[in-house]
N, C-alpha and C positions, 0 to 999 in steps of 0.2 A: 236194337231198340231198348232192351230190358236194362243193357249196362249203359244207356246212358241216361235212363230212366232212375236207378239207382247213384248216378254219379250225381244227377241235379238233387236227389234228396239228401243224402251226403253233406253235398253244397250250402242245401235250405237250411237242416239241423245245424251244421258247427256256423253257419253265419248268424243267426236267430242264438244259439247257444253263447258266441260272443258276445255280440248285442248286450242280453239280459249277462254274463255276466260283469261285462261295462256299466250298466245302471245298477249294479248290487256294489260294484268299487265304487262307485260316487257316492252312492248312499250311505254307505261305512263312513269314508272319508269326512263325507259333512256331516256325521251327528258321531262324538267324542263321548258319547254318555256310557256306551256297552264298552265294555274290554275285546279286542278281538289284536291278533295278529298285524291286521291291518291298522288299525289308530296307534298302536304302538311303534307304527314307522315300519316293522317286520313285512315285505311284500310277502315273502314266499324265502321260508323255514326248510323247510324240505317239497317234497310234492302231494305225500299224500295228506299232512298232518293239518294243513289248513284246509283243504277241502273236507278235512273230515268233522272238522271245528265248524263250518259252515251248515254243514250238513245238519247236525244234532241242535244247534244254538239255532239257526235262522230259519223256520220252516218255510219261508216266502223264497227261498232259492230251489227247494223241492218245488211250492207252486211254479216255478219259474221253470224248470227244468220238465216237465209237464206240457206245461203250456206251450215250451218251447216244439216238444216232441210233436206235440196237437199241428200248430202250426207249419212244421216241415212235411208233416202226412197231406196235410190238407194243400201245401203246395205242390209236393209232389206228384198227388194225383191229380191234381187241377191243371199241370203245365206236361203231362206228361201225353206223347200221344195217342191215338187210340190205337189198341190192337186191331190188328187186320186178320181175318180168315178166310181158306177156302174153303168155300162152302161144300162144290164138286166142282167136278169137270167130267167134259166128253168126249171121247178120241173118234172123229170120224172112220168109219168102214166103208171103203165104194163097196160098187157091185161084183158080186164071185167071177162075173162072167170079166172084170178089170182085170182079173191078175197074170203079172206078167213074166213067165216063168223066160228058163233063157232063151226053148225054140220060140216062144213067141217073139222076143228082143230080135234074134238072127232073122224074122222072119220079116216083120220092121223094117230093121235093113236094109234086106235085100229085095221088098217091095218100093222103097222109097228111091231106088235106083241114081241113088246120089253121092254113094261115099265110093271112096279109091278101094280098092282090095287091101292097099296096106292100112286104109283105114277101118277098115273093117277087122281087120286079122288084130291087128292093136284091139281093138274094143271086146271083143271075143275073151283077150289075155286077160282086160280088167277085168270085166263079168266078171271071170270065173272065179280070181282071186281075191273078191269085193268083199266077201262076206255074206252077198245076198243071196235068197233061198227064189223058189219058184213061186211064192204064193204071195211077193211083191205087188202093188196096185200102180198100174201105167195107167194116161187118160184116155179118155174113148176114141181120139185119134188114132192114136198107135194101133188097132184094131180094124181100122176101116180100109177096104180095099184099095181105095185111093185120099191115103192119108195125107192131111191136108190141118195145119191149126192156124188158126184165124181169131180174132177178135171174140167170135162168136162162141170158138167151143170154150175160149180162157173163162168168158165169162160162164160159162156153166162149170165146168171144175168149180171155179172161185165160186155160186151160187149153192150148188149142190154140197160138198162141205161144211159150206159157210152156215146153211138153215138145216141144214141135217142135224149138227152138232151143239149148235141154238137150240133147238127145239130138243134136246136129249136133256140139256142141262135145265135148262126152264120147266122139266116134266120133274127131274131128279129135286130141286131145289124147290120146287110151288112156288116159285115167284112171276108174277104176273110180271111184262114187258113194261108198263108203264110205269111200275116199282124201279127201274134202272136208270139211276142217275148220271154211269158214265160209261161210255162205251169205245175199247180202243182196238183196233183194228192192225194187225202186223201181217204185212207181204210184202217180201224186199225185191220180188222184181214186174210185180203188175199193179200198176198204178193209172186206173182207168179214171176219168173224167164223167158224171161225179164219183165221188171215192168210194171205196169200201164201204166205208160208216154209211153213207147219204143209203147205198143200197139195203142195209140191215134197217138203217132208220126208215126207209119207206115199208119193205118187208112186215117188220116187227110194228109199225103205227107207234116206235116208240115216241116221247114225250117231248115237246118243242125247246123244253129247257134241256136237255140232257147236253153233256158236256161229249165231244166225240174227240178223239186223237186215231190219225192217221197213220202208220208209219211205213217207209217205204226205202229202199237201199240198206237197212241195216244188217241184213245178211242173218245168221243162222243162230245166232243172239238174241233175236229181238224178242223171241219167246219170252225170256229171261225178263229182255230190258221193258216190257209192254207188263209184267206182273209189278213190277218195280215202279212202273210211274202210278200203274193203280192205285198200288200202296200209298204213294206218296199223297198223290192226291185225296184219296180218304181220313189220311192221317192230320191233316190241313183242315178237314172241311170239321165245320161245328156241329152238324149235323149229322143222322146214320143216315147211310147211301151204301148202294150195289153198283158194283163196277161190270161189267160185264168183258170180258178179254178175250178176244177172237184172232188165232194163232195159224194163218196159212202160207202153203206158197205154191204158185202154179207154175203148172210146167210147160204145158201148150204154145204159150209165147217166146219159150226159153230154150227149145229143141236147136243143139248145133249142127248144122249139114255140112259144114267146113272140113278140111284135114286136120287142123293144127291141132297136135295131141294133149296139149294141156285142155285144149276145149270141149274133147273128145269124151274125158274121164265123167262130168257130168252129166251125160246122156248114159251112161254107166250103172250110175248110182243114185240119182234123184229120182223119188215117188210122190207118188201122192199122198196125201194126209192133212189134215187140221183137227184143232182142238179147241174147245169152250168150255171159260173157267167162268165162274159166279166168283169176286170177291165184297167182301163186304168188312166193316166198324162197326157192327153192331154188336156188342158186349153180349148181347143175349143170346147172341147164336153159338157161342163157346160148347152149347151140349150136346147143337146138332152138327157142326163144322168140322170137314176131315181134318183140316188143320192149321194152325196158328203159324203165319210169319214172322220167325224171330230174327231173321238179319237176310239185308241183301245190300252188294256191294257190283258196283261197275265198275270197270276201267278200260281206259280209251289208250293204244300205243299208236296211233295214228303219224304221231311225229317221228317215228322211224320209218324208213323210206324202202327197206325192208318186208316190213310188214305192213304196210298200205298198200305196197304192191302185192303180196302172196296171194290173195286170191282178186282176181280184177276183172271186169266188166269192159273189153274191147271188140276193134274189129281185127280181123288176121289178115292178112296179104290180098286177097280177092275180095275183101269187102264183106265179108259175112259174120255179123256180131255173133259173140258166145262169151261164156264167164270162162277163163282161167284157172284156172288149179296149180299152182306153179310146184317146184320142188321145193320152193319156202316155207310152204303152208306149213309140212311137221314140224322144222325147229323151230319155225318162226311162234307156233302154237305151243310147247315146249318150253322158250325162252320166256313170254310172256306171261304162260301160266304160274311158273314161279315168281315172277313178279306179283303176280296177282294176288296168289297166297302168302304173301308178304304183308300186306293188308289186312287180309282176311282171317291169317291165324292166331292175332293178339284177340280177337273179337271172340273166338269160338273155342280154341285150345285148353286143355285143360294146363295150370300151374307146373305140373310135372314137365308136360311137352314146352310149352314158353321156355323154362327152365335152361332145359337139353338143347333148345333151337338158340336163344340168348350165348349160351357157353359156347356153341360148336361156332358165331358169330365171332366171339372176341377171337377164341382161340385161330379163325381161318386168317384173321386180321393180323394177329402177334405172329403168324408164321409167312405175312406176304402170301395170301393164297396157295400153299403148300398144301393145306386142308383145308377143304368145302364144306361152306356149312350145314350142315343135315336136313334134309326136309324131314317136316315133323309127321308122326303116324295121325293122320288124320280120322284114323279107326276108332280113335279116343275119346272123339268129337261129337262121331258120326254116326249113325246104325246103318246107313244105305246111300248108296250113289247113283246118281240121274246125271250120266256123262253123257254129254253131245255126240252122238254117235256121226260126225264128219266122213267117217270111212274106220275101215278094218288096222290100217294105221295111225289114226287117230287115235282110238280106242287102247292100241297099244302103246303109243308113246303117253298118253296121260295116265294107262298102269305103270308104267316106267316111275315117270316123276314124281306120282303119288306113291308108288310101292305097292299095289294095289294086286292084291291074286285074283285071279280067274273069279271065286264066288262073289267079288265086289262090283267084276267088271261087265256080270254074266247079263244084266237089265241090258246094256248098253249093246252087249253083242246080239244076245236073242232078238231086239229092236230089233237093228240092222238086216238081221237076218230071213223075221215074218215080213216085215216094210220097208226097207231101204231106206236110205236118207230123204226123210222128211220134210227137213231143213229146223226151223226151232220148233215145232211142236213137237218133237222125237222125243224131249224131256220127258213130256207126260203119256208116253206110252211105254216109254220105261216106267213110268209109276206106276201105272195099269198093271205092265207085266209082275209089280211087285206087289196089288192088291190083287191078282187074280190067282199069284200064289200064295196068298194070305201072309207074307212076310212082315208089315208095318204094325205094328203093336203100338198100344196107347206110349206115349211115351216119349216113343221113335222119332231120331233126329233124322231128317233126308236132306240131304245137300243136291243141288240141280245147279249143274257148269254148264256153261254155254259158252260159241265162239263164234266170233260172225266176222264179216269184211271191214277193213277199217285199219288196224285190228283191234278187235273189243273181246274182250270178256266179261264175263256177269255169273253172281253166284245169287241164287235162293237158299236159302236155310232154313226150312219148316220143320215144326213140334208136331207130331201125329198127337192129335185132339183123342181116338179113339182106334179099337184095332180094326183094320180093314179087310172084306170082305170079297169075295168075285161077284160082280153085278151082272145083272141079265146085261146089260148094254155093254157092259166090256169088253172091246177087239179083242182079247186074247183069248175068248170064253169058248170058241171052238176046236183051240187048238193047245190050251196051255198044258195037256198032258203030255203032248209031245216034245215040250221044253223042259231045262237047257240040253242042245243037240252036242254031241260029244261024237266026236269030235267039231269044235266048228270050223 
């Protein structure tokens, strides 16, 4: 936003700078009475010797040049759009008595008297090697004697959540419910009738005008892509407005009792979690807002058949729907990601990195791909990473392509490890786990990647407004001494 804010002033100045001095050539031209360069037929003597003859002789090209300046400020900041901030946000915490360590998962199981023994003995193998720790949250199914998930307990997940984390951020921020112009809603696989929104909008008595966005199928992205339309939408509107952005995904109606082992791997590693953010355009909150949106960027690889298929929502051979996890998803998430950064690193990189990426370009081209062109150190960019924690090899294949050590990757894994995959609100509990160790400093650039079904990715790129602290509300506030675990 900032460079292309600067490109249109840029633009304003040397067009307004032309302009006047076209009406300072005409006016030369038509009056023969002063001696200048110009009546003498001399366009241009050298470069700097008539502009400097103008300068001294015509003091109406200094007014000009002024006024000119006047009028490029004055457009620039009149066409330019408004910054966007987040104000806070809240990472949901169920209850102690949720969490689901691995005897409770085995015990699940082999209460629900539904899966094969080799489907079992597979799942065992994931657990173990997942990345995730014991103090995971499963939903209150998984717990019950005669576990059973229905319409009814989805909607309490999605409810409990959804106004727990509401009402965290609405207490953080002091803004009243009626103050919230737009309210958008991300769960890519429970899409009840009325939706999400209709349910917060009766809840919260929010406002008859308020603009609501729905989203559903977007998969593990949407985090990303639902901050993104926020933005956009505030940057549009002529007036200041709060957005309000509500980040979930259930799990209740998404339990596989199939064999098929790509299907298998999601009852593995999907938790519970949600998140609510406050965004807002209002210029005034720049002293109290964690932080400033300075670029986000989507992209859809949908049209590879590849990667539309890697992760997919079917049924398997007995008719029993589950999501997919194919052996695509890592390169498929690998290949893409580089593409994506391809986009994203002219917008952010510093001259140096462009530079080195631009050469290592020509050079991979004059040699026929003999030499690959370098991915650029992103560290230069960046102060802190909010990588979509997909799994424990996710994690490690986007340390790969970005080149990224352990202390960059550590939000991403710790995640994984207190809460299992979340689906998109992971992002912001890798932030959490990064104000609750007081890491963000005013200043502070944080990039947040995300990857969802499709395939899509999405980057945020926020400016830390101010240095951040550990909040009483913070999920990680009971246990952040005990992080990062080493080995993980």
């Amino acid at each position: 936003m900032k460079s292309m804010s600067n490109f249109k002033f840029l633009q304003a100045f040397f067009g307004t700078l032309l302009l006047t001095l076209t009406f300072l050539f005409v006016e030369r031209t038509s009056n023969p009475v002063q001696s200048s360069p110009i009546r003498n037929g001399v366009l241009i003597e050298s470069l700097i010797n008539p502009l400097l003859h103008i300068i001294y002789t015509h003091p109406t090209f200094l007014l000009s040049c002024i006024w000119c300046l006047f009028l490029s400020i004055l457009y620039s900041y009149t066409s330019s759009p408004n910054p966007v901030f987040l104000l806070d946000f809240s990472c949901f915490k169920p209850n102690p008595n949720q969490k689901c360590s691995y005897k409770a998962s085995e015990l699940f199981v082999l209460r629900t008297n539904r899966f094969s023994e080799e489907s079992q003995e597979f799942m065992r193998k994931i657990y173990l090697k997942s990345g995730l720790g014991d103090e995971t949250y499963a939903p209150k199914f998984v717990f019950q004697s005669n576990p059973k998930a229905d319409l009814e307990s989805a909607f309490d997940e999605a409810q409990e959540g959804m106004f727990s984390s509401i009402n965290s951020v609405l207490s953080k921020t002091n803004i009243d419910p009626s103050r919230i112009d737009c309210l958008i809603v991300t769960c890519g696989s429970f899409s009840p009738m009325p939706s999400l929104t209709s349910l917060i909008v009766n809840h919260f008595k929010l406002k008859s005008d308020v603009k609501t966005y729905n989203f559903s199928g977007m998969g593990c992205s949407s985090g990303v892509m639902s901050i993104d339309l926020a933005a956009n939408v505030l940057k549009q509107s002529n007036k200041i407005g709060y957005a309000l952005v509500v980040i979930i995904e259930t799990i209740n109606l998404n339990w596989y009792y199939g064999d098929s082992r790509p299907m298998l791997v999601t009852n593995c590693i999907f938790r519970v979690g949600c998140v609510a953010a406050m965004i807002t355009n209002d210029p005034s909150c720049r002293r109290v807002a964690k932080m400033e949106l300075v670029h986000s960027l989507r992209t859809h690889h949908g049209a590879n058949d590849r990667a539309y298929k890697a992760a997919f929502q079917e049924e398997d051979d007995k008719g029993c729907t589950g999501f997919s996890l194919t052996k695509d998803l890592i390169p498929v998430a690998g290949m893409f990601l580089r593409e994506h950064i391809k986009i994203l690193g002219p917008r952010v990189l510093p001259l140096s990195q462009l530079g080195m990426y631009v050469y290592s370009v020509i050079r991979s081209t004059m040699t026929r791909g003999a030499s690959k062109p370098i991915v650029p150190d992103f560290t230069k960019a960046f102060d802190h990473f909010c990588i979509h924690t997909g799994g424990k090899a996710v994690i490690e294949q986007v340390g790969r392509v970005l080149r990224l050590g352990e202390e960059l990757t550590e939000p991403a894994r710790m995640s994984l490890h207190r809460f299992g995959n979340t689906s998109s609100s992971l992002v912001f509990y890798e932030l959490a786990y990064l104000e609750a160790k007081g890491r963000v400093k005013k200043g502070d650039r944080v990039w947040m990647l995300g990857f969802g079904t499709g395939f899509k990715v999405g980057s945020l790129v926020w400016k830390a407004l101010l240095d951040f602290g550990n909040e009483r509300d913070n999920p990680w506030s009971d246990c952040i001494d005990r992080y990062p675990l080493k080995p993980w």
